[in-house]
C-alpha positions as CSV (number, residue, x, y, z in Angstrom):
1,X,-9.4,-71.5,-176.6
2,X,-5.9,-72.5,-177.9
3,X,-5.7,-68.5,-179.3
4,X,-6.1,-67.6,-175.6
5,X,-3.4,-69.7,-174.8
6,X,-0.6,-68.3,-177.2
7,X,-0.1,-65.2,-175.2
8,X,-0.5,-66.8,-171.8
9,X,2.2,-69.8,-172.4
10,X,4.8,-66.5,-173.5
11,X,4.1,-65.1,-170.6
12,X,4.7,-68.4,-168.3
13,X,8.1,-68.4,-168.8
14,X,8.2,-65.9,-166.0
15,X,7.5,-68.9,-163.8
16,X,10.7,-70.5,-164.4
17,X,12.8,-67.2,-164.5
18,X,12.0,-66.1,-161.4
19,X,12.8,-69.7,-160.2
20,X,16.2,-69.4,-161.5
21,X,16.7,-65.9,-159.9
22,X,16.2,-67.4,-156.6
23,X,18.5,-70.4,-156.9
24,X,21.7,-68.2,-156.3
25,X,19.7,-66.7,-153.4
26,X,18.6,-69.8,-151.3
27,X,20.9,-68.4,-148.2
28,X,19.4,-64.7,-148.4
29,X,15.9,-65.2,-148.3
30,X,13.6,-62.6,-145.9
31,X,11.1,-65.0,-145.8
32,X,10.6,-68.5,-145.6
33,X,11.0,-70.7,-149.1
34,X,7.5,-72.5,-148.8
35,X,5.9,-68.8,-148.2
36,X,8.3,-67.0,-150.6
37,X,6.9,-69.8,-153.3
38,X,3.1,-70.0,-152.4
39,X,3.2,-65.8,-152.9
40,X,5.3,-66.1,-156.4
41,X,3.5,-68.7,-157.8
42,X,0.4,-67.6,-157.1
43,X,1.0,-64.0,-158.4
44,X,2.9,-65.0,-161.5
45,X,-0.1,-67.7,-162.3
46,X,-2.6,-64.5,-162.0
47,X,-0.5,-62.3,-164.4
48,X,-0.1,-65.2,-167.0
49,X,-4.1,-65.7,-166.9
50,X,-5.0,-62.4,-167.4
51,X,-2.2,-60.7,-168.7
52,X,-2.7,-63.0,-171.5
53,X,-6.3,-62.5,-171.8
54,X,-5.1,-58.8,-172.0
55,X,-2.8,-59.4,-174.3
56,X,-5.5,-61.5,-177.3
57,X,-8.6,-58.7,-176.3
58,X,-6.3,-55.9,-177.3
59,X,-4.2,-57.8,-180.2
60,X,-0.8,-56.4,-178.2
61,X,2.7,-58.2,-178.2
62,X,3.4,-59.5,-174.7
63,X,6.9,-57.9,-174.5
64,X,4.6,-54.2,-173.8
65,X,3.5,-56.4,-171.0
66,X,6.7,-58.4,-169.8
67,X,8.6,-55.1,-169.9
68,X,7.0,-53.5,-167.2
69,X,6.2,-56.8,-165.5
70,X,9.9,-57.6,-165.1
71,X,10.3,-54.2,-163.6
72,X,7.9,-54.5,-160.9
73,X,9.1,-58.4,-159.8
74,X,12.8,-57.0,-159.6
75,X,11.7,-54.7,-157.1
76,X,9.7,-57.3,-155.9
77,X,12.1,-59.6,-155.9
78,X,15.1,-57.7,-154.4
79,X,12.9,-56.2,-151.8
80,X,12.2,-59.9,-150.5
81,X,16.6,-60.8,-150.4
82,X,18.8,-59.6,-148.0
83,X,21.7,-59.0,-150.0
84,X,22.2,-55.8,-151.8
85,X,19.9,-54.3,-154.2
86,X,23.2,-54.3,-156.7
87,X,23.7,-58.0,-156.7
88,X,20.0,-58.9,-156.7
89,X,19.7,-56.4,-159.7
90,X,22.0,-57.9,-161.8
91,X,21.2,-61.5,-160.9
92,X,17.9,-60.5,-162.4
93,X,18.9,-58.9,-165.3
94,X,21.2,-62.3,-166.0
95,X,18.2,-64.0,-165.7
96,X,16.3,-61.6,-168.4
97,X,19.2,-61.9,-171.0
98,X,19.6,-65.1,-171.3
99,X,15.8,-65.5,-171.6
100,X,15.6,-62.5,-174.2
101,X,18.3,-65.1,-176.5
102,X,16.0,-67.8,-175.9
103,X,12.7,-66.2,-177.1
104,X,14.8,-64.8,-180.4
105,X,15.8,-68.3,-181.0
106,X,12.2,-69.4,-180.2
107,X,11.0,-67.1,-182.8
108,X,12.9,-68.0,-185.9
109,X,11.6,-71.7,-185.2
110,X,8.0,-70.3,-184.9
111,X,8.6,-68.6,-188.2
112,X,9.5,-71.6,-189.8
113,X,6.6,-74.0,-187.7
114,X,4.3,-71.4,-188.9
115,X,5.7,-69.4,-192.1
116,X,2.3,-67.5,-192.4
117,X,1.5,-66.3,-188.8
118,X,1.2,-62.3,-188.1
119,X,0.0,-62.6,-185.0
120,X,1.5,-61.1,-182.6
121,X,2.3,-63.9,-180.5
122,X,4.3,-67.4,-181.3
123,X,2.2,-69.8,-182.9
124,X,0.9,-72.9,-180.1
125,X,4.0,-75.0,-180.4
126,X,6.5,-71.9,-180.5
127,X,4.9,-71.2,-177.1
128,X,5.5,-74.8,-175.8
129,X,8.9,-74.8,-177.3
130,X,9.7,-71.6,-176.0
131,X,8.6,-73.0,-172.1
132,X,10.9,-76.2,-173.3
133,X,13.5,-73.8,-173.3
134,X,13.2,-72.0,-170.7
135,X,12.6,-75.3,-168.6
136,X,15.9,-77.9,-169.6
137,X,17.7,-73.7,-169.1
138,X,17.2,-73.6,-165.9
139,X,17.8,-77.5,-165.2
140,X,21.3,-77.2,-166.7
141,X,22.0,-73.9,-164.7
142,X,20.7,-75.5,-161.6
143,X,23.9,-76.6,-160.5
144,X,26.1,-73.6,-161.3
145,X,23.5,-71.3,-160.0
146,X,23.1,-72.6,-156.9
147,X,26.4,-73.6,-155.8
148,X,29.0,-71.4,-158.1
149,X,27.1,-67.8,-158.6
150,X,26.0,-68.4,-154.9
151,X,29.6,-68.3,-154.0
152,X,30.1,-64.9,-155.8
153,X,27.3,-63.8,-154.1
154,X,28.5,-64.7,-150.9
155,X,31.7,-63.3,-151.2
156,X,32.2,-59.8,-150.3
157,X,35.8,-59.8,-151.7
158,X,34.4,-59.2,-155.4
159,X,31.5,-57.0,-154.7
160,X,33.1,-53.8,-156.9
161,X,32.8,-56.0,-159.7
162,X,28.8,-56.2,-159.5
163,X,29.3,-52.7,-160.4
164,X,29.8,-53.3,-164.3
165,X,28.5,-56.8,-164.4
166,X,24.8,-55.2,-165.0
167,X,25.9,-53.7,-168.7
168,X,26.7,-57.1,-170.3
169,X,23.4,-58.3,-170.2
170,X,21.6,-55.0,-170.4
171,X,23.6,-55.0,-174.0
172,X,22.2,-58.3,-175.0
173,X,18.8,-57.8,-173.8
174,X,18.8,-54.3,-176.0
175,X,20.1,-56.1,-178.9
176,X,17.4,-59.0,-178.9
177,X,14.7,-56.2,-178.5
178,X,16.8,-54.2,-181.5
179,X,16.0,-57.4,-183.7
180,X,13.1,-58.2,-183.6
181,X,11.2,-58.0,-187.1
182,X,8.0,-55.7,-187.1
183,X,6.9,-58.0,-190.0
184,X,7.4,-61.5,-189.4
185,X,7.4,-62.6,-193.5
186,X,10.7,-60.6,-193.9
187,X,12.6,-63.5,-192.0
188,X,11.3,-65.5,-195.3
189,X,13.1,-63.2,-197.6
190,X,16.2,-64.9,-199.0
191,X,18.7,-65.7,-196.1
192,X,17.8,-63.9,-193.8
193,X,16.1,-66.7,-191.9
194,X,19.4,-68.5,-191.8
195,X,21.2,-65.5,-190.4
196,X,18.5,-64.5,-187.7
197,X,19.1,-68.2,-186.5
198,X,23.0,-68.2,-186.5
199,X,22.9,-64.5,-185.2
200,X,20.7,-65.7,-182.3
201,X,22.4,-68.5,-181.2
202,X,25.8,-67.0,-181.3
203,X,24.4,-63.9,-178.9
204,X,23.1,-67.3,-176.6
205,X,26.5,-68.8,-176.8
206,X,28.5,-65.3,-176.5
207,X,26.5,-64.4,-173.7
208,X,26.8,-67.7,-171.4
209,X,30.4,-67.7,-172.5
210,X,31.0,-63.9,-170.7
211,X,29.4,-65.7,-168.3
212,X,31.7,-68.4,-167.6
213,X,34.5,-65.5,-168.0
214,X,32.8,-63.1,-165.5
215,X,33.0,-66.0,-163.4
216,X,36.6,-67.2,-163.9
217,X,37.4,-63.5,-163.5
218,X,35.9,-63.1,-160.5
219,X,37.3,-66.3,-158.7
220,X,40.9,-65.2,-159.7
221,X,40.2,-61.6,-157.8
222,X,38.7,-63.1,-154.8
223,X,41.6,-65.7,-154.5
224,X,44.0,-62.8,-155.2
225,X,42.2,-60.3,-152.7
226,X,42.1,-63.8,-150.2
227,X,46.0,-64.0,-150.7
228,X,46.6,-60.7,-149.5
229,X,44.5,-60.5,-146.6
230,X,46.2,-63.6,-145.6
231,X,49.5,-62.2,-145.9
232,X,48.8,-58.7,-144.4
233,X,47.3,-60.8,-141.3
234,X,50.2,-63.2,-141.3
235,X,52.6,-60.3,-141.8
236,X,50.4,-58.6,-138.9
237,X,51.1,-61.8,-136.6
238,X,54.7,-62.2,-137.3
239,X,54.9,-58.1,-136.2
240,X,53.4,-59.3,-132.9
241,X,55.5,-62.6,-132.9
242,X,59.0,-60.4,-133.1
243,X,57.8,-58.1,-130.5
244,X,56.7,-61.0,-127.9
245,X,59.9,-62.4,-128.4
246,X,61.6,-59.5,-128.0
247,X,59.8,-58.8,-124.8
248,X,60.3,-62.5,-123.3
249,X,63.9,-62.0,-124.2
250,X,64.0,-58.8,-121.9
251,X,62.5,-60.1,-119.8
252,X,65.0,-63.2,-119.3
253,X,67.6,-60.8,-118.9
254,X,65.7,-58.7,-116.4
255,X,65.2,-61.7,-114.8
256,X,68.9,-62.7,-114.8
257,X,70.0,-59.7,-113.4
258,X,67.6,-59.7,-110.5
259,X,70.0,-61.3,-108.7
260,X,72.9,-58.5,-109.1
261,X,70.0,-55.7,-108.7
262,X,69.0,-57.6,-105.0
263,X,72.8,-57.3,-104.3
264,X,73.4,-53.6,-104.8
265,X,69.9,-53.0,-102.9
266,X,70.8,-55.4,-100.2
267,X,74.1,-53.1,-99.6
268,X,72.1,-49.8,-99.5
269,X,69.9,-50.8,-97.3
270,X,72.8,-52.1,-94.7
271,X,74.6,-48.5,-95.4
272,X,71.3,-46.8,-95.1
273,X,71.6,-44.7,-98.1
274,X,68.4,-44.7,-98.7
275,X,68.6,-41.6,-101.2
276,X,71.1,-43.4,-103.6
277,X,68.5,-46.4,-102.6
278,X,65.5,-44.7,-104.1
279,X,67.4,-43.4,-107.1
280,X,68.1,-46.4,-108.1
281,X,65.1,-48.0,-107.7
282,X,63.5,-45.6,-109.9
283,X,65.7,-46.4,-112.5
284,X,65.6,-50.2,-112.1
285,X,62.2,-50.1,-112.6
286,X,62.2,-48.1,-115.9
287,X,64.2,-51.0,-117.1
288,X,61.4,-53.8,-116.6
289,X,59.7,-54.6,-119.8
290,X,56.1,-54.9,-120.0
291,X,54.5,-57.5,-119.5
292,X,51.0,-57.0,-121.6
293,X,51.7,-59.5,-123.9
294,X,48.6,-61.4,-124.6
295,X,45.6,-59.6,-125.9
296,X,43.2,-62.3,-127.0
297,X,43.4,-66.4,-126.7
298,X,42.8,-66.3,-130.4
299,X,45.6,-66.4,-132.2
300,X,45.0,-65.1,-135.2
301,X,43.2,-62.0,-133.8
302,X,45.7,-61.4,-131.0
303,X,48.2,-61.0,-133.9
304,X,46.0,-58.7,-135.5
305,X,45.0,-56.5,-132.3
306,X,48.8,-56.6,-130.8
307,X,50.0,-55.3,-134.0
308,X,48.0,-51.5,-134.2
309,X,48.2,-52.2,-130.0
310,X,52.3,-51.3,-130.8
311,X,51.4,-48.7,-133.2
312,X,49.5,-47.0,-130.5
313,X,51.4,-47.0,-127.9
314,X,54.9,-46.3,-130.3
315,X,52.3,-42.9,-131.1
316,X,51.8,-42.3,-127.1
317,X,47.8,-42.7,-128.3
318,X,46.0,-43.9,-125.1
319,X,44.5,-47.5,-125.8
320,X,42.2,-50.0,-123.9
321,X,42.0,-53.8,-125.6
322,X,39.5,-55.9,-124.0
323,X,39.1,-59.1,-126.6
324,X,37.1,-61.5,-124.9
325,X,37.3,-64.1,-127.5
326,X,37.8,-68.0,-127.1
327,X,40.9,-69.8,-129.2
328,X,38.0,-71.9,-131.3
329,X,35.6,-69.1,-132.9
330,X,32.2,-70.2,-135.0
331,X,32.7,-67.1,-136.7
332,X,35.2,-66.6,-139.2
333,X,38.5,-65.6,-137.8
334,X,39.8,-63.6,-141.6
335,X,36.2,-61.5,-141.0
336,X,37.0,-60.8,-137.4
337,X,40.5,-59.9,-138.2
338,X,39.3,-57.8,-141.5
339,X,36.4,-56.0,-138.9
340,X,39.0,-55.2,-136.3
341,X,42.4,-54.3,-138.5
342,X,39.7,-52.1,-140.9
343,X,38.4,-50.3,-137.5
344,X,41.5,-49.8,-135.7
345,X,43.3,-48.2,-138.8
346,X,40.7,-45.7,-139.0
347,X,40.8,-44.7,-135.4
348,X,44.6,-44.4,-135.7
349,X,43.9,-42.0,-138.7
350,X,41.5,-40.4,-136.5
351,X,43.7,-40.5,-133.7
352,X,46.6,-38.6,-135.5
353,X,44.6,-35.8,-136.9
354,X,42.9,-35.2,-133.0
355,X,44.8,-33.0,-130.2
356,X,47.4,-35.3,-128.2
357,X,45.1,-34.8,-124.9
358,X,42.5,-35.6,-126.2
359,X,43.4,-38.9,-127.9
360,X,41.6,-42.3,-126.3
361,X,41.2,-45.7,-128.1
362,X,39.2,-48.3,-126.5
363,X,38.6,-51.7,-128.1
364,X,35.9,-53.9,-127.0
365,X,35.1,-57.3,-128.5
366,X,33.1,-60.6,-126.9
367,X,30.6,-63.1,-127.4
368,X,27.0,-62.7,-127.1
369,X,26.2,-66.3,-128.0
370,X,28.1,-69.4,-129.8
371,X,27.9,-68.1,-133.0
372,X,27.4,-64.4,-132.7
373,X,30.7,-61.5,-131.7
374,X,30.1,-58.1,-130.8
375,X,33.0,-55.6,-131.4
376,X,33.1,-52.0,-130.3
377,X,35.5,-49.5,-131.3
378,X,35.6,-45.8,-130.1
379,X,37.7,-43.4,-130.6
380,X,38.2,-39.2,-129.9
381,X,38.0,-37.1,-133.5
382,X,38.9,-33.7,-133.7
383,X,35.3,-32.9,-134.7
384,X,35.2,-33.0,-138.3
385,X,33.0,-36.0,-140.0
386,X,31.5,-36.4,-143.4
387,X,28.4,-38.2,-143.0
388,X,25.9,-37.9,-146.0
389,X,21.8,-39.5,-145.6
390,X,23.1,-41.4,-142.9
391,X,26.6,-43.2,-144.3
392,X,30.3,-41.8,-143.3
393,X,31.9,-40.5,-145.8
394,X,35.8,-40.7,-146.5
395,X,37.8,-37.9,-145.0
396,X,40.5,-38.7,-147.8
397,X,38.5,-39.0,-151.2
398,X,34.4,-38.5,-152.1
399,X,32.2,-41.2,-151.1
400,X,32.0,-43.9,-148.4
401,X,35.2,-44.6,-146.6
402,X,36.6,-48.0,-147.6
403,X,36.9,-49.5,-144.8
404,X,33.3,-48.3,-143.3
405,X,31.9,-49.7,-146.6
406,X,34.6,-53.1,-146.0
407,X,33.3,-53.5,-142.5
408,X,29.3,-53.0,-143.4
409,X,29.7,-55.6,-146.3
410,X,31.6,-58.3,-144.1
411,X,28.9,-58.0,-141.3
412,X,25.5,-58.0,-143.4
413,X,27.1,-61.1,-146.0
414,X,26.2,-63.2,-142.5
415,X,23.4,-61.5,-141.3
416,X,24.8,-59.5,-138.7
417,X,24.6,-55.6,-138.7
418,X,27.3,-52.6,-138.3
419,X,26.2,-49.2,-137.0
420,X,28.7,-46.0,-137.1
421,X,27.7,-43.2,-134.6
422,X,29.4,-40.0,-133.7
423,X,28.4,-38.2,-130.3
424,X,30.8,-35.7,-128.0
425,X,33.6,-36.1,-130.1
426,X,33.5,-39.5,-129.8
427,X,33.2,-41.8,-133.3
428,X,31.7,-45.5,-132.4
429,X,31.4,-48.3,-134.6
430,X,29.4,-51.1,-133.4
431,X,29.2,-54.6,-135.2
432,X,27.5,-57.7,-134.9
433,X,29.2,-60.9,-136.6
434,X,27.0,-64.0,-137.0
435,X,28.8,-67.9,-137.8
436,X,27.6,-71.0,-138.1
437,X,25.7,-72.7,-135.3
438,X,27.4,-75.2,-133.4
């Protein structure tokens, strides 16, 4: 009975790997956590059972089995987040390398528990230890998973960098695989015990240690990347700030010189020179500024959509802004801002490269409910989109467009949804933004 066992406590770390591959993902889940856990601990107990029984009829190493088994639960597992099956990819191959250290180092102190075992399993106690392991592992990572990688995770600043993070612990996980001995008595041969352990323990150390740099790394872009959407959306406000001002000083003047305009109208009229009366008037009334002025009661977005509403009309592009947006927003204003500023350059790019009579703007954005904004962007093209199984495509380089791709990450991080449609010359670009519940 304890032989049986051997190979079914190997394969039970699975139990708390997948554990730790959700703690980052507590916020993403497509399911709910007590269903989510019923499902994977009820599955994962059926694959230790008889996988393991498998594994002592047939005499086979459980890695033939775990390999294939960890394939199947990362699509599992990704198919049951919401986040992107990059990020949930390479949290799961995290998860596998720092496992794969911990099963090397569990296998030099099997060697030396039990010096004579060919097996091919770890001897009773290496499979306890191993489970040890893997256990006080994902106790100490509890924190930092569940708090620090979550915020990575969360943040859609960083999410190039998920691009390469997946070869650092494919390289580890290759290597522990590379070392493992076919014959277990040649880690008895001279020293070579006492360099499998140091070797294994500094890949361990090495590996949490990229970690921690991945990490550091990745904070510094995101406060960098932070920084200057900050100050492009400050430098965007202060744009609308000079031009307010330099409309409310017009119109102080226009105001001032009401008084002198009156005059010279009141003396027409009593001469009755009524052409000279209607000449000037016309030219009087080319002098008024403007008064649209205020776009939104949110500041920060009002900056934002007065600044490209200037740019339009300094073009002569047609525009319609109708923000519906309260000053106090559930939903983050530097995402609304990012959304809008990232779909109002593109129509201006559109904009320029479409016939002058044919160029129309319109900018929708309101509330659906306390924490959910809708904002709708159309614009005239000249005709001419990329689009590629279903996603826009950059008219300036291959691939998606950055700010498409900028716009889909910000609304799905929340759970909200962006759809880009093209109809009649017309390109729209519809997006939900979900916040935090009042």
């Amino acid at each position: 009975m304890t032989e049986m066992l051997r190979p079914m406590l190997e394969l039970a770390v699975l139990i708390p790997g997948t554990l730790l591959a959700y703690l980052p993902m507590k916020q993403h889940l497509k399911i709910k956590m007590g269903a989510l856990t019923a499902i994977w601990l009820s599955t994962l107990l059926m694959l230790c059972i008889v996988g393991g029984l498998f594994c002592y009829s047939f005499e086979i190493k459980t890695i033939s089995l775990i390999l294939p088994a960890f394939m199947l639960m990362s699509v599992a597992y990704c198919a049951t987040l919401k986040t992107s099956i990059l990020k949930s990819a390479n949290i799961a191959l995290a998860v596998c390398g720092v496992y794969a250290c911990l099963a090397s180092i569990t296998r030099a102190i099997d060697a030396i528990v039990y010096p004579k075992n060919i097996e091919p399993w770890f001897g009773l106690t290496g499979g306890i230890v191993f489970n040890i392991f893997c256990w006080i592992f994902v106790m100490l990572a509890f924190y930092p998973a569940s708090h620090a990688v979550c915020d990575l995770i969360d943040d859609e600043n960083i999410a190039h960098t998920w691009y390469v993070f997946w070869i650092l612990p494919a390289v580890f996980i290759t290597i522990n695989i590379f070392i493992i001995p076919w014959n277990p008595n040649i880690l008895h041969t001279g020293r070579i015990m006492q360099g499998y352990i140091v070797i294994c323990c500094t890949m361990l150390g090495l590996l949490l240690l990229f970690y921690a740099l991945f990490y550091i790394m990745a904070k510094s872009l995101n406060n960098n990347h932070k920084l200057t959407q900050e100050n492009t959306i400050l430098y965007m406000q202060q744009e609308q700030y000079n031009t307010l001002n330099k409309a409310i000083e017009e119109t102080r003047h226009a105001r001032h010189d009401m008084r002198h305009h009156l005059s010279i109208l009141n003396s027409f009229v009593k001469r009755k020179d009524w052409a000279d009366l209607e000449n000037y008037l016309s030219k009087m009334s080319k002098s008024i500024p403007s008064s649209e002025l205020k776009l939104c009661e949110n500041n920060a977005i009002d900056g934002v959509a007065g600044h490209y509403y200037h740019r339009y009309k300094d073009l002569e592009i047609p525009c319609v802004f109708k923000l519906e947006l309260p000053k106090e927003l559930s939903v983050s204003e530097i995402d609304i801002c990012l959304v809008l500023s990232n779909l109002l350059e593109n129509a201006l790019e559109a904009s320029m490269r479409t016939a002058p009579d044919k160029r129309r703007i319109t900018v929708l954005a309101r509330m659906h409910s306390d924490n959910v904004v809708l904002i709708k962007v159309e614009n005239f093209y000249n005709g001419v989109v990329k689009e590629k199984n279903g996603i826009f495509e950059s008219s300036k380089h291959s691939g998606e467009g950055i700010g498409t791709q900028s716009v889909r990450r910000i609304a799905e991080k929340g759970g909200g949804y962006c759809r880009f449609t093209q109809k009649d010359g017309i390109f729209t670009a519809d997006v939900m933004l979900r916040g935090n519940s009042k």
